[in-house]
PyMOL Python script that loads the backbone (N, CA, C, O; Angstrom):
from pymol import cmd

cmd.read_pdbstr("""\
ATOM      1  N   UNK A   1    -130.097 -98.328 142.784  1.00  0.00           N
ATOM      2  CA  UNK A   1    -129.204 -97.771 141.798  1.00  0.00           C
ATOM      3  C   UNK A   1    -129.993 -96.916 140.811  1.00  0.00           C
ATOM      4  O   UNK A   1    -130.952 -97.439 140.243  1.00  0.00           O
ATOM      5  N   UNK A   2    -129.662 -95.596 140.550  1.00  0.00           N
ATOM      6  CA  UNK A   2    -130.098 -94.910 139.375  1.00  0.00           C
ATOM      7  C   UNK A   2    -129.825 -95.086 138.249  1.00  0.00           C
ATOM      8  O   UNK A   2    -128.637 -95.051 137.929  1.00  0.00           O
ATOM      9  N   UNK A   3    -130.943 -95.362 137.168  1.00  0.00           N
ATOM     10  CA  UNK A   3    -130.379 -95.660 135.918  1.00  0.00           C
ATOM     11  C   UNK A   3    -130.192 -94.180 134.847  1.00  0.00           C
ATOM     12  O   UNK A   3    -131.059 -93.343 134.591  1.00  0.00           O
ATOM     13  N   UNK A   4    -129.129 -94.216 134.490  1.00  0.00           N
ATOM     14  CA  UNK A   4    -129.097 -92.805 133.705  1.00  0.00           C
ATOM     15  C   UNK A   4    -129.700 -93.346 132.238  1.00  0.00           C
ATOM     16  O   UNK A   4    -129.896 -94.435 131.698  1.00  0.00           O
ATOM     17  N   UNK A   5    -129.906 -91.676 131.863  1.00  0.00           N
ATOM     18  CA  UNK A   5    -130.340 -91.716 130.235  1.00  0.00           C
ATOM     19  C   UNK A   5    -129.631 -90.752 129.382  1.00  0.00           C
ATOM     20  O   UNK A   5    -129.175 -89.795 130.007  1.00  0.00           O
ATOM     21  N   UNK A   6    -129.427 -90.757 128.152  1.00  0.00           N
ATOM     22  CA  UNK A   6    -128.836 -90.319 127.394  1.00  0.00           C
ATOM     23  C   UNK A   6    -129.439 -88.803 127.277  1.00  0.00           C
ATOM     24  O   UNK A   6    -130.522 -88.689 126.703  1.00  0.00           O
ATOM     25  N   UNK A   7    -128.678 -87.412 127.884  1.00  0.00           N
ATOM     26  CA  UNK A   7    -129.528 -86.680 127.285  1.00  0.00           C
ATOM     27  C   UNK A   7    -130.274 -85.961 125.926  1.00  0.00           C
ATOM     28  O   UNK A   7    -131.361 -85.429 125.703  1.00  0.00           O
ATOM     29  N   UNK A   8    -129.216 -86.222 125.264  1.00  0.00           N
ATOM     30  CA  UNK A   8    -129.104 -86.413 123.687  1.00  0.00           C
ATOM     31  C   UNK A   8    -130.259 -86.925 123.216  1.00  0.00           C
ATOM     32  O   UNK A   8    -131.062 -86.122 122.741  1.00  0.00           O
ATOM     33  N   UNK A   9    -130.627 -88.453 123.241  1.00  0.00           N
ATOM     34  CA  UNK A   9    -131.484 -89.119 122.774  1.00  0.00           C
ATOM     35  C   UNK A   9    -132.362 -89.355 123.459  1.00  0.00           C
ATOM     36  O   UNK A   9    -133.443 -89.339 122.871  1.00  0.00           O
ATOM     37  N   UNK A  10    -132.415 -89.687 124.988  1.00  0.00           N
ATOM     38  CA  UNK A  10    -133.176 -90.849 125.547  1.00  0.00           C
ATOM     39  C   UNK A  10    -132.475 -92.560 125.634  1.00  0.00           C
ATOM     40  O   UNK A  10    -133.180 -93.510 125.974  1.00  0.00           O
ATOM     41  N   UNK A  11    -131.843 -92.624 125.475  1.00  0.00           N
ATOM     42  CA  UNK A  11    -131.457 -93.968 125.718  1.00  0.00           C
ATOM     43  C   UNK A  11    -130.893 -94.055 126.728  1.00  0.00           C
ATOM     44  O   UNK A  11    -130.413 -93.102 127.342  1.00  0.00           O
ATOM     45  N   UNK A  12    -130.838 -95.991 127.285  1.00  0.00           N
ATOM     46  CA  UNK A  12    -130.653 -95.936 128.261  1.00  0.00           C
ATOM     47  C   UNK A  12    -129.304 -97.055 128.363  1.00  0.00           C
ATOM     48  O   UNK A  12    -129.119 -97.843 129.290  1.00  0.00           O
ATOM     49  N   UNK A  13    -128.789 -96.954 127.641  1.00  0.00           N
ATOM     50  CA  UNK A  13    -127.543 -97.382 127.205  1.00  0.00           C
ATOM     51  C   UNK A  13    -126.119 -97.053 126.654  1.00  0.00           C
ATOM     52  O   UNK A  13    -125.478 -97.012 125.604  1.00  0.00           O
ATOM     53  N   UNK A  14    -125.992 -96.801 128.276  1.00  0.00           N
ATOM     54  CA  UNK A  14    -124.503 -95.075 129.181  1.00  0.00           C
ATOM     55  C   UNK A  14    -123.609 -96.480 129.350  1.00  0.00           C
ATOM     56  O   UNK A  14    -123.838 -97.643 129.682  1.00  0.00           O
ATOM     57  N   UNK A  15    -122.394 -95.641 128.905  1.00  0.00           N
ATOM     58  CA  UNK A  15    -121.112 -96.680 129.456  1.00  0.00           C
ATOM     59  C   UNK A  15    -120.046 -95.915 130.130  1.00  0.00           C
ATOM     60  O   UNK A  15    -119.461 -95.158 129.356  1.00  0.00           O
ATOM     61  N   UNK A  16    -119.646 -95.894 131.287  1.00  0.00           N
ATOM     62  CA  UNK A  16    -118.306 -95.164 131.482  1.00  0.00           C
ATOM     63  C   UNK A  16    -117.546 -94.917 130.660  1.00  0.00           C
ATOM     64  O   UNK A  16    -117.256 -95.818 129.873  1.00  0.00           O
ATOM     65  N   UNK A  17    -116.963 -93.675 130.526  1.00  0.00           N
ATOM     66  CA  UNK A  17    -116.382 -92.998 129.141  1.00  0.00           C
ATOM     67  C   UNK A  17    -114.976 -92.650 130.016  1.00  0.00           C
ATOM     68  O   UNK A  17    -114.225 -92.174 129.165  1.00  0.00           O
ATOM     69  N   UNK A  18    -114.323 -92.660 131.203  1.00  0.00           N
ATOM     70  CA  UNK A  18    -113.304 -91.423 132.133  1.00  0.00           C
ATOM     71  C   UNK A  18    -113.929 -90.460 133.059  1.00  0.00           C
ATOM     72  O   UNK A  18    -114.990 -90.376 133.678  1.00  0.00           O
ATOM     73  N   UNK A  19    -113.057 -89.897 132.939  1.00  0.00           N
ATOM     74  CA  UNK A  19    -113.307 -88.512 133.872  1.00  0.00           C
ATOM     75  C   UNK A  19    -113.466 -87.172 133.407  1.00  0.00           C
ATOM     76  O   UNK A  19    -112.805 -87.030 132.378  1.00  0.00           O
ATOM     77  N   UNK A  20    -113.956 -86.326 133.675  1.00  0.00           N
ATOM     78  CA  UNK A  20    -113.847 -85.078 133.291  1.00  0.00           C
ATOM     79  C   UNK A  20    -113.184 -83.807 133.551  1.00  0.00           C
ATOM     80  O   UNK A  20    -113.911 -83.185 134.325  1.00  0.00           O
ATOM     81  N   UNK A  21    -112.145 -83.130 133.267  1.00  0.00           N
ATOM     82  CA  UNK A  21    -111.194 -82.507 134.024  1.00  0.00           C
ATOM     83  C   UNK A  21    -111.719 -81.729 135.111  1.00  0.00           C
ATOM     84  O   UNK A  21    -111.068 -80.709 135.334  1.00  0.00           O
ATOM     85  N   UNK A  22    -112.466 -81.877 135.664  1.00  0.00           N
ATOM     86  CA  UNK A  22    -113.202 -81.724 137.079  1.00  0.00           C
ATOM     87  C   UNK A  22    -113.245 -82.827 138.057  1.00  0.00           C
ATOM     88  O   UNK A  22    -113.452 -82.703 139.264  1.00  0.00           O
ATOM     89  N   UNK A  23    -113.011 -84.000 137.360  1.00  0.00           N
ATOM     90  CA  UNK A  23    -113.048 -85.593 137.848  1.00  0.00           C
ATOM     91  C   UNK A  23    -114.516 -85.537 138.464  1.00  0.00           C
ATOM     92  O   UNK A  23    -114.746 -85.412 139.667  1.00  0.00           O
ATOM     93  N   UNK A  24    -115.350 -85.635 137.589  1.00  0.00           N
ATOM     94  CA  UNK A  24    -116.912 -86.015 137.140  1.00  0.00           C
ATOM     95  C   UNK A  24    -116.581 -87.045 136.178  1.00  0.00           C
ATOM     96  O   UNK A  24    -115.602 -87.001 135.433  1.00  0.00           O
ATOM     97  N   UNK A  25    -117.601 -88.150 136.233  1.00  0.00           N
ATOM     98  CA  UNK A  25    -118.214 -89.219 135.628  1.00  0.00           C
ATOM     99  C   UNK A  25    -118.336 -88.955 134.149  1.00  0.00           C
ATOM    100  O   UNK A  25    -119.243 -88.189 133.822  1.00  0.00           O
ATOM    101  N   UNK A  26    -117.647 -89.415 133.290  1.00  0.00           N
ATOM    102  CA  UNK A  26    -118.343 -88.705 131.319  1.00  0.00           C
ATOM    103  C   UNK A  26    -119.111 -90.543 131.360  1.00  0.00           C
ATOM    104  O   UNK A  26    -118.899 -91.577 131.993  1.00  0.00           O
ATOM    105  N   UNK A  27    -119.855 -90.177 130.502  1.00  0.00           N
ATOM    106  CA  UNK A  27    -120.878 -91.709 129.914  1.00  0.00           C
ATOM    107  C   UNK A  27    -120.785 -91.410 128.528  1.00  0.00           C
ATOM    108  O   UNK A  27    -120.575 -90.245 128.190  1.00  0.00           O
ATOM    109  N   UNK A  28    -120.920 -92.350 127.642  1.00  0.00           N
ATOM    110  CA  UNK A  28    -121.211 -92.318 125.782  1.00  0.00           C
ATOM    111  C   UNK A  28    -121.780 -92.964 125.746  1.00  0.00           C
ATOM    112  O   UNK A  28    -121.816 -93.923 126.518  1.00  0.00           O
ATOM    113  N   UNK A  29    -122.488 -92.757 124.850  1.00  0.00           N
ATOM    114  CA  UNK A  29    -124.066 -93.327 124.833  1.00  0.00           C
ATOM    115  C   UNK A  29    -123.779 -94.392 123.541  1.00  0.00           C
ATOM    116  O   UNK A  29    -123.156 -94.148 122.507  1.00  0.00           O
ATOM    117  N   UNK A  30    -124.410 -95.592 123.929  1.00  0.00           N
ATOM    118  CA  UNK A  30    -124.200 -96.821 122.886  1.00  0.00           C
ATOM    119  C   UNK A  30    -124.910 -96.735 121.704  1.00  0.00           C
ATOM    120  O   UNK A  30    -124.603 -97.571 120.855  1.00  0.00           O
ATOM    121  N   UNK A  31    -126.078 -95.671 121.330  1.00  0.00           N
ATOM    122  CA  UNK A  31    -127.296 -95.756 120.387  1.00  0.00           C
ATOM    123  C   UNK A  31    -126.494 -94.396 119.929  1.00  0.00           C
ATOM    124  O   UNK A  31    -125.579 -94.983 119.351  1.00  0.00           O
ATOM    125  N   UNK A  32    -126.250 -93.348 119.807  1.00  0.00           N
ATOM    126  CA  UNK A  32    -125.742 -92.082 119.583  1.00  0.00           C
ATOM    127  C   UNK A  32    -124.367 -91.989 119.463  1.00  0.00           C
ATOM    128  O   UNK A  32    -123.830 -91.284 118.608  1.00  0.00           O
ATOM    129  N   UNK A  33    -123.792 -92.630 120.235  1.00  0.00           N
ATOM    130  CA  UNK A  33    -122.002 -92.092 119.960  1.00  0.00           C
ATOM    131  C   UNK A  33    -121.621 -90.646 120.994  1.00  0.00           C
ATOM    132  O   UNK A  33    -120.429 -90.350 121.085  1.00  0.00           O
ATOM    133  N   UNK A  34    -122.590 -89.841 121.698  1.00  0.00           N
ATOM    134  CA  UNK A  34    -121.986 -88.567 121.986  1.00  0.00           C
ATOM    135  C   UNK A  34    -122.260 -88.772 123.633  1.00  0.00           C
ATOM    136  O   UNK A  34    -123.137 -89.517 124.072  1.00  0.00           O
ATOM    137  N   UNK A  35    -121.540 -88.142 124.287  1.00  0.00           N
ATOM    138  CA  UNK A  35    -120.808 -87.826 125.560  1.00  0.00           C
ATOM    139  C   UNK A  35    -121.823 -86.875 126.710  1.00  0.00           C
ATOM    140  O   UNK A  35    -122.627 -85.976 126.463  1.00  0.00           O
ATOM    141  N   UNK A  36    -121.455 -87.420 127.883  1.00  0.00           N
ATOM    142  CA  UNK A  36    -122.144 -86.363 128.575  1.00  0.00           C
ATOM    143  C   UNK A  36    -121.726 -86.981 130.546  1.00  0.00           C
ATOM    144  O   UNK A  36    -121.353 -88.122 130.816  1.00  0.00           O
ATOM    145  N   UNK A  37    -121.900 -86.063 131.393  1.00  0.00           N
ATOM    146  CA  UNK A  37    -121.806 -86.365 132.447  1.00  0.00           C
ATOM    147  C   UNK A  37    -123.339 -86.743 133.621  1.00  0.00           C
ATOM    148  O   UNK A  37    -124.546 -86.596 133.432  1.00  0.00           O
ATOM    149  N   UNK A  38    -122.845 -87.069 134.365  1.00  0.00           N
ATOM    150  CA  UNK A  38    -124.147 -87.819 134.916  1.00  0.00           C
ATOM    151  C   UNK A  38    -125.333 -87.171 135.713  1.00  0.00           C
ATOM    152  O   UNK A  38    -126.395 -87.678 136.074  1.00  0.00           O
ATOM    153  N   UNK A  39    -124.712 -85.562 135.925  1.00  0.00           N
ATOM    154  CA  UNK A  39    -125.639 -84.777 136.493  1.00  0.00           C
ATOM    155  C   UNK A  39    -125.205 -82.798 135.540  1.00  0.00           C
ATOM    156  O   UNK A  39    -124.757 -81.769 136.045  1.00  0.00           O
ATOM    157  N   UNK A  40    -125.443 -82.974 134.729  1.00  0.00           N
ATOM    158  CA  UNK A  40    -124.465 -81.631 133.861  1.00  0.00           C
ATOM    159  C   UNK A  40    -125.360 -80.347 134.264  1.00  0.00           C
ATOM    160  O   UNK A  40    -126.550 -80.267 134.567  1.00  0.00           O
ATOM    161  N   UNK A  41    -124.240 -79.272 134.146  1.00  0.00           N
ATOM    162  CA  UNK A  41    -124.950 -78.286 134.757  1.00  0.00           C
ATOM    163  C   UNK A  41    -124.407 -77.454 133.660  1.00  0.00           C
ATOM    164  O   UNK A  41    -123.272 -77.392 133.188  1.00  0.00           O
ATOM    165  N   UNK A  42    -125.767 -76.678 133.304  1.00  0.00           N
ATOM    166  CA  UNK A  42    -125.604 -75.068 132.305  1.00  0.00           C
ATOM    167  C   UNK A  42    -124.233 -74.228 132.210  1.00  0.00           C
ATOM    168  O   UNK A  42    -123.881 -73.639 133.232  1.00  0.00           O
ATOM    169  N   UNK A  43    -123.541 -74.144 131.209  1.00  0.00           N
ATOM    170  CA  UNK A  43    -121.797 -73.245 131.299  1.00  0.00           C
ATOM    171  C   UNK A  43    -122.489 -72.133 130.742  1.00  0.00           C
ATOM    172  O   UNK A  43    -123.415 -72.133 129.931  1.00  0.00           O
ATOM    173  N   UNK A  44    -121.747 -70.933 131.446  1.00  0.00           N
ATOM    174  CA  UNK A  44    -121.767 -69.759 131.150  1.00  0.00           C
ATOM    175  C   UNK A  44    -123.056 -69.162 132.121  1.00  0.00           C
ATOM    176  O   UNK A  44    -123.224 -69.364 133.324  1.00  0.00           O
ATOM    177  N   UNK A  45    -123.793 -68.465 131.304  1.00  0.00           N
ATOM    178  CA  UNK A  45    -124.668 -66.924 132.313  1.00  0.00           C
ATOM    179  C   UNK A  45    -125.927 -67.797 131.627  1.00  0.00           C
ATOM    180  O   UNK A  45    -126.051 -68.598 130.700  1.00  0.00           O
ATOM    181  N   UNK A  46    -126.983 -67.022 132.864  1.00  0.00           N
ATOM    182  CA  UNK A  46    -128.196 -67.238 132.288  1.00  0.00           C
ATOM    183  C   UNK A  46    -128.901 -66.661 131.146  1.00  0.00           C
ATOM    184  O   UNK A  46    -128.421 -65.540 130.980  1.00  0.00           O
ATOM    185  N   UNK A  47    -129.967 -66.930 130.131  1.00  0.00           N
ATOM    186  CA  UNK A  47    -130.479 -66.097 129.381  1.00  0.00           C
ATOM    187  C   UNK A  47    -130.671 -64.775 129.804  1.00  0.00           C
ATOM    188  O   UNK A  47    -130.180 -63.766 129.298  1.00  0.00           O
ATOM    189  N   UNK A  48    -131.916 -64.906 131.409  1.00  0.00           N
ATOM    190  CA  UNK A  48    -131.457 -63.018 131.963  1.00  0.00           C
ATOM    191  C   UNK A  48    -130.721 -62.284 131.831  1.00  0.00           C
ATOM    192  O   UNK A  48    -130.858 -61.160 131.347  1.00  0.00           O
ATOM    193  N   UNK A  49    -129.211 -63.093 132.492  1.00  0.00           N
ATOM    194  CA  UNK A  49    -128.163 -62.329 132.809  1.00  0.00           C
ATOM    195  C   UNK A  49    -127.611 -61.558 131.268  1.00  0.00           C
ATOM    196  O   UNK A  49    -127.436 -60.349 131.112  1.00  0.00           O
ATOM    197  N   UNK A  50    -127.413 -62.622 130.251  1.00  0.00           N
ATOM    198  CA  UNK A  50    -127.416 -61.867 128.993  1.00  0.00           C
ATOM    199  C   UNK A  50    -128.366 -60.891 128.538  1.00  0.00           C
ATOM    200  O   UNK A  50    -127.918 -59.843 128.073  1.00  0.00           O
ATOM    201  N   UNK A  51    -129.620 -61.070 128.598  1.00  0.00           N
ATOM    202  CA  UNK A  51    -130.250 -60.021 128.300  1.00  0.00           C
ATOM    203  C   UNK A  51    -130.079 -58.824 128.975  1.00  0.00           C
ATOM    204  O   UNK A  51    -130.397 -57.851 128.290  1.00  0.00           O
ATOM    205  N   UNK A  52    -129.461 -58.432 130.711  1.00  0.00           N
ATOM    206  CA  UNK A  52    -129.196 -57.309 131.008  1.00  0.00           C
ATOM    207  C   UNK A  52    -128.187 -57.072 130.382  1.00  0.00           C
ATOM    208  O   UNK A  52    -128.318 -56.016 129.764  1.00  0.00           O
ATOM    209  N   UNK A  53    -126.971 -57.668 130.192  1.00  0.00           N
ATOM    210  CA  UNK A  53    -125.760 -56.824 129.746  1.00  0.00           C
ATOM    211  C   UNK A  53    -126.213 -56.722 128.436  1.00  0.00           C
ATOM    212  O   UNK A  53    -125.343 -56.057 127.874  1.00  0.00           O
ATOM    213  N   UNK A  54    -127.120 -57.015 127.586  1.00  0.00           N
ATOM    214  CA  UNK A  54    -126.918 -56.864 126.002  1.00  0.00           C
ATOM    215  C   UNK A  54    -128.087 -55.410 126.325  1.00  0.00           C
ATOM    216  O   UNK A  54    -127.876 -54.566 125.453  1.00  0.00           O
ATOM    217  N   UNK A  55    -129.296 -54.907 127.393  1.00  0.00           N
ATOM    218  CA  UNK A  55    -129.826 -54.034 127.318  1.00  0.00           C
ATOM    219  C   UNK A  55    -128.419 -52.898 127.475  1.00  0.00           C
ATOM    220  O   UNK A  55    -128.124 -52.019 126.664  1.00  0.00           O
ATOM    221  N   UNK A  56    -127.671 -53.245 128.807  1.00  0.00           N
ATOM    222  CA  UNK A  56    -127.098 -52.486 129.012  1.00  0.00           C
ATOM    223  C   UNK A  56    -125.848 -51.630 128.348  1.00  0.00           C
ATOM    224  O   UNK A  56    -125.328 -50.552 128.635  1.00  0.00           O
ATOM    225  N   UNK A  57    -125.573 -52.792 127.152  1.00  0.00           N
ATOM    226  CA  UNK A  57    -125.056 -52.243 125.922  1.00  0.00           C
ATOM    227  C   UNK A  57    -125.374 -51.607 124.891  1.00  0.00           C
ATOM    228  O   UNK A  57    -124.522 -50.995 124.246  1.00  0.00           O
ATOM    229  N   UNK A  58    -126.755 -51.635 124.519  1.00  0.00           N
ATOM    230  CA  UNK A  58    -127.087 -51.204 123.662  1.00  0.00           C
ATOM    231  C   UNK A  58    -127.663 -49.830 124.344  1.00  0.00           C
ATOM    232  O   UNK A  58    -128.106 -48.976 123.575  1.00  0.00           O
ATOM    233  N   UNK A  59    -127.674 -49.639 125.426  1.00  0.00           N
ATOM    234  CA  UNK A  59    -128.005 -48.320 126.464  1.00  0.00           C
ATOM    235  C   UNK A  59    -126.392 -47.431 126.112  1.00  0.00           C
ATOM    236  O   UNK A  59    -126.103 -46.649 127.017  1.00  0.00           O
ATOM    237  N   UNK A  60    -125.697 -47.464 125.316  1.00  0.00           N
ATOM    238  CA  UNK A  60    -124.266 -47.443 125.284  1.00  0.00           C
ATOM    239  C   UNK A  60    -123.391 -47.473 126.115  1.00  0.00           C
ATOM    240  O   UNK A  60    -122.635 -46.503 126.049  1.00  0.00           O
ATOM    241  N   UNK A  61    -123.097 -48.427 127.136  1.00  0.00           N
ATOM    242  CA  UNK A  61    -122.360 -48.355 128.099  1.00  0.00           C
ATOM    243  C   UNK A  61    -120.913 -48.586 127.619  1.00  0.00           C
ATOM    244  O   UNK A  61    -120.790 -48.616 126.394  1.00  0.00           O
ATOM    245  N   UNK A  62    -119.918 -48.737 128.273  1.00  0.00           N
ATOM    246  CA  UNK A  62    -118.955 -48.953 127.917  1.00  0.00           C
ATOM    247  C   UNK A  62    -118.502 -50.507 128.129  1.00  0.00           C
ATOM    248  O   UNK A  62    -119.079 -50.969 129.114  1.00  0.00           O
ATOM    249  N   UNK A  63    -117.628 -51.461 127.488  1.00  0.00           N
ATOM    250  CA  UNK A  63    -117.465 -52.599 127.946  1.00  0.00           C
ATOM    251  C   UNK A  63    -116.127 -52.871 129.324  1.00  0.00           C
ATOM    252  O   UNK A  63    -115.669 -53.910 129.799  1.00  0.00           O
ATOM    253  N   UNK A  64    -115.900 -51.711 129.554  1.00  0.00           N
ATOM    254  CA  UNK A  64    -115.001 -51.745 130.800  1.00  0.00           C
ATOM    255  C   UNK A  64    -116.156 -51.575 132.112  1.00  0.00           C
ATOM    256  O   UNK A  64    -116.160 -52.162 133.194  1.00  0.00           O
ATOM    257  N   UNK A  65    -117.103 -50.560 131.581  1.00  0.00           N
ATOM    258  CA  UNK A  65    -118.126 -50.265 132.244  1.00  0.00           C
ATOM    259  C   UNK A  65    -119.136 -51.858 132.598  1.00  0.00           C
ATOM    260  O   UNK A  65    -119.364 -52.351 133.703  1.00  0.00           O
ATOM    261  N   UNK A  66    -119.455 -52.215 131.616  1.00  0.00           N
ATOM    262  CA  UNK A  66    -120.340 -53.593 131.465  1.00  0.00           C
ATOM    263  C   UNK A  66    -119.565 -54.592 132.241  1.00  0.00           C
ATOM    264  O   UNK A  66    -120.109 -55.417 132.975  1.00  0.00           O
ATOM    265  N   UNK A  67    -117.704 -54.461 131.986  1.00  0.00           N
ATOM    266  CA  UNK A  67    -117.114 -55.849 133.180  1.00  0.00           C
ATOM    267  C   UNK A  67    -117.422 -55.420 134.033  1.00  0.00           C
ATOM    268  O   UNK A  67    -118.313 -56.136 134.489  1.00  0.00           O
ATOM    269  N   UNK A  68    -117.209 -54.390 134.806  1.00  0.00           N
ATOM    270  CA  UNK A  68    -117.056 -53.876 136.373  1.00  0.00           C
ATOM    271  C   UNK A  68    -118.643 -54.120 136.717  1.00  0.00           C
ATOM    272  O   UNK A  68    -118.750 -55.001 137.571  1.00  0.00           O
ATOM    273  N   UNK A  69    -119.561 -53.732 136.406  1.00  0.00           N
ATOM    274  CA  UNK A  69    -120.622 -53.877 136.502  1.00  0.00           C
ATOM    275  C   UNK A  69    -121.999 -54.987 137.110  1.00  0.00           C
ATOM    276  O   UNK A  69    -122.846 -55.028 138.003  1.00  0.00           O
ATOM    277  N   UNK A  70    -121.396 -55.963 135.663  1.00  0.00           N
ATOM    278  CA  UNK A  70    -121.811 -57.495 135.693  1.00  0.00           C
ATOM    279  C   UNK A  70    -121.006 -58.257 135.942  1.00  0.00           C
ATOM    280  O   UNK A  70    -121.352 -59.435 135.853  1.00  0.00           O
ATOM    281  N   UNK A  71    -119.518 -57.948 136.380  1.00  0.00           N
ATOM    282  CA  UNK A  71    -118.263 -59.052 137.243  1.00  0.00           C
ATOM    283  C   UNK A  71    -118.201 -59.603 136.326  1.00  0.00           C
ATOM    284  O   UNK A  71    -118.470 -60.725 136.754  1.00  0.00           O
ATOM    285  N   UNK A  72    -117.989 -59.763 134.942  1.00  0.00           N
ATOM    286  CA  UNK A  72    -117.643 -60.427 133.968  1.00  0.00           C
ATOM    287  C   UNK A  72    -116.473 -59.604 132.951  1.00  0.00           C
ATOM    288  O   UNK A  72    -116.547 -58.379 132.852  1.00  0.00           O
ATOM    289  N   UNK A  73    -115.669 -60.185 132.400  1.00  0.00           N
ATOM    290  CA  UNK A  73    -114.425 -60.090 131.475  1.00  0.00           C
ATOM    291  C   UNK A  73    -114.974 -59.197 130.158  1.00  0.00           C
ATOM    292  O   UNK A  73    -116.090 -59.173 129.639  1.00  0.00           O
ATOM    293  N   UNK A  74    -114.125 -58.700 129.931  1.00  0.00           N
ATOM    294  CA  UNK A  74    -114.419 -57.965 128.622  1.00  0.00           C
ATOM    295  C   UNK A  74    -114.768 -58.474 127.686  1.00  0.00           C
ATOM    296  O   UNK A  74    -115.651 -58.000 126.971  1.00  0.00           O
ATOM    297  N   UNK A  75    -113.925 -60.000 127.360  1.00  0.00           N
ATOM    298  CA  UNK A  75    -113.659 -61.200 126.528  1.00  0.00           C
ATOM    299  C   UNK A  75    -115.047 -61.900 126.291  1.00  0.00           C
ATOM    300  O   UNK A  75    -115.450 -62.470 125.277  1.00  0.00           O
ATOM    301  N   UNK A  76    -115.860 -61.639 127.879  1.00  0.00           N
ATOM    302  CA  UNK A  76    -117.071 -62.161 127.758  1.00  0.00           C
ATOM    303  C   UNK A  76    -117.922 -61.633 126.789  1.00  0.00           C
ATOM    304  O   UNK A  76    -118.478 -62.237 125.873  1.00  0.00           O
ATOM    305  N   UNK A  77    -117.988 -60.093 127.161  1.00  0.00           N
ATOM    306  CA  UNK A  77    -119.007 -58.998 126.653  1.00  0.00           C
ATOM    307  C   UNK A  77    -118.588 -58.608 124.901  1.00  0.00           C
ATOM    308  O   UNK A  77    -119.296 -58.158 124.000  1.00  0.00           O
ATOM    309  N   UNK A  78    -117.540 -58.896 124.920  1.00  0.00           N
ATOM    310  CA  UNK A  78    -116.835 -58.550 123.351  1.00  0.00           C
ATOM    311  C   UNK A  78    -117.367 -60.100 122.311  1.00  0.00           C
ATOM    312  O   UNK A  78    -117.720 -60.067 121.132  1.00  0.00           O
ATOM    313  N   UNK A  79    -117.272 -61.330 123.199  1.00  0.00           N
ATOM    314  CA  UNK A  79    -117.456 -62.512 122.212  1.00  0.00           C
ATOM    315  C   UNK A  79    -118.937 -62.763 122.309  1.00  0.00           C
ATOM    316  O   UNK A  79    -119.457 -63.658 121.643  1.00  0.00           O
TER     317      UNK A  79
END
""", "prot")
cmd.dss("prot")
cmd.show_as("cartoon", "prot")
cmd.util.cbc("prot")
cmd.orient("prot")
């Protein structure tokens, strides 16, 4: 059995918390109070990937130009 740890703190005292609207595993941590899943993976773009579209903006591209481009939403490039 794998024992998880808190990524937050380090502790090793995870309790089943539900599910996650993905239906992934959430744990809360007994020493901390805060939440997390049992294998979590990075949301959103990589640092790279931001750094091209922010070169490529400041290159003045357009942000219709920048979605089509980098396959990302305007919403992305605007927030």
């Amino acid at each position: 059995m794998v024992k998880l740890n808190c990524y937050h703190c380090g502790s090793d005292r995870l309790a089943r918390n539900g599910l996650t609207q993905n239906d992934k595993q959430r744990y809360v941590c007994s020493d901390c109070g805060r939440t997390s899943r049992d294998n979590p993976q990075p949301n959103g773009y990589t640092e790279e990937d931001r750094e091209r579209i922010l070169r490529a903006y400041h290159e003045r591209s357009s942000l219709r130009g920048l979605s089509r481009t980098f396959g990302v939403s305007r919403q992305t490039v605007t927030g």
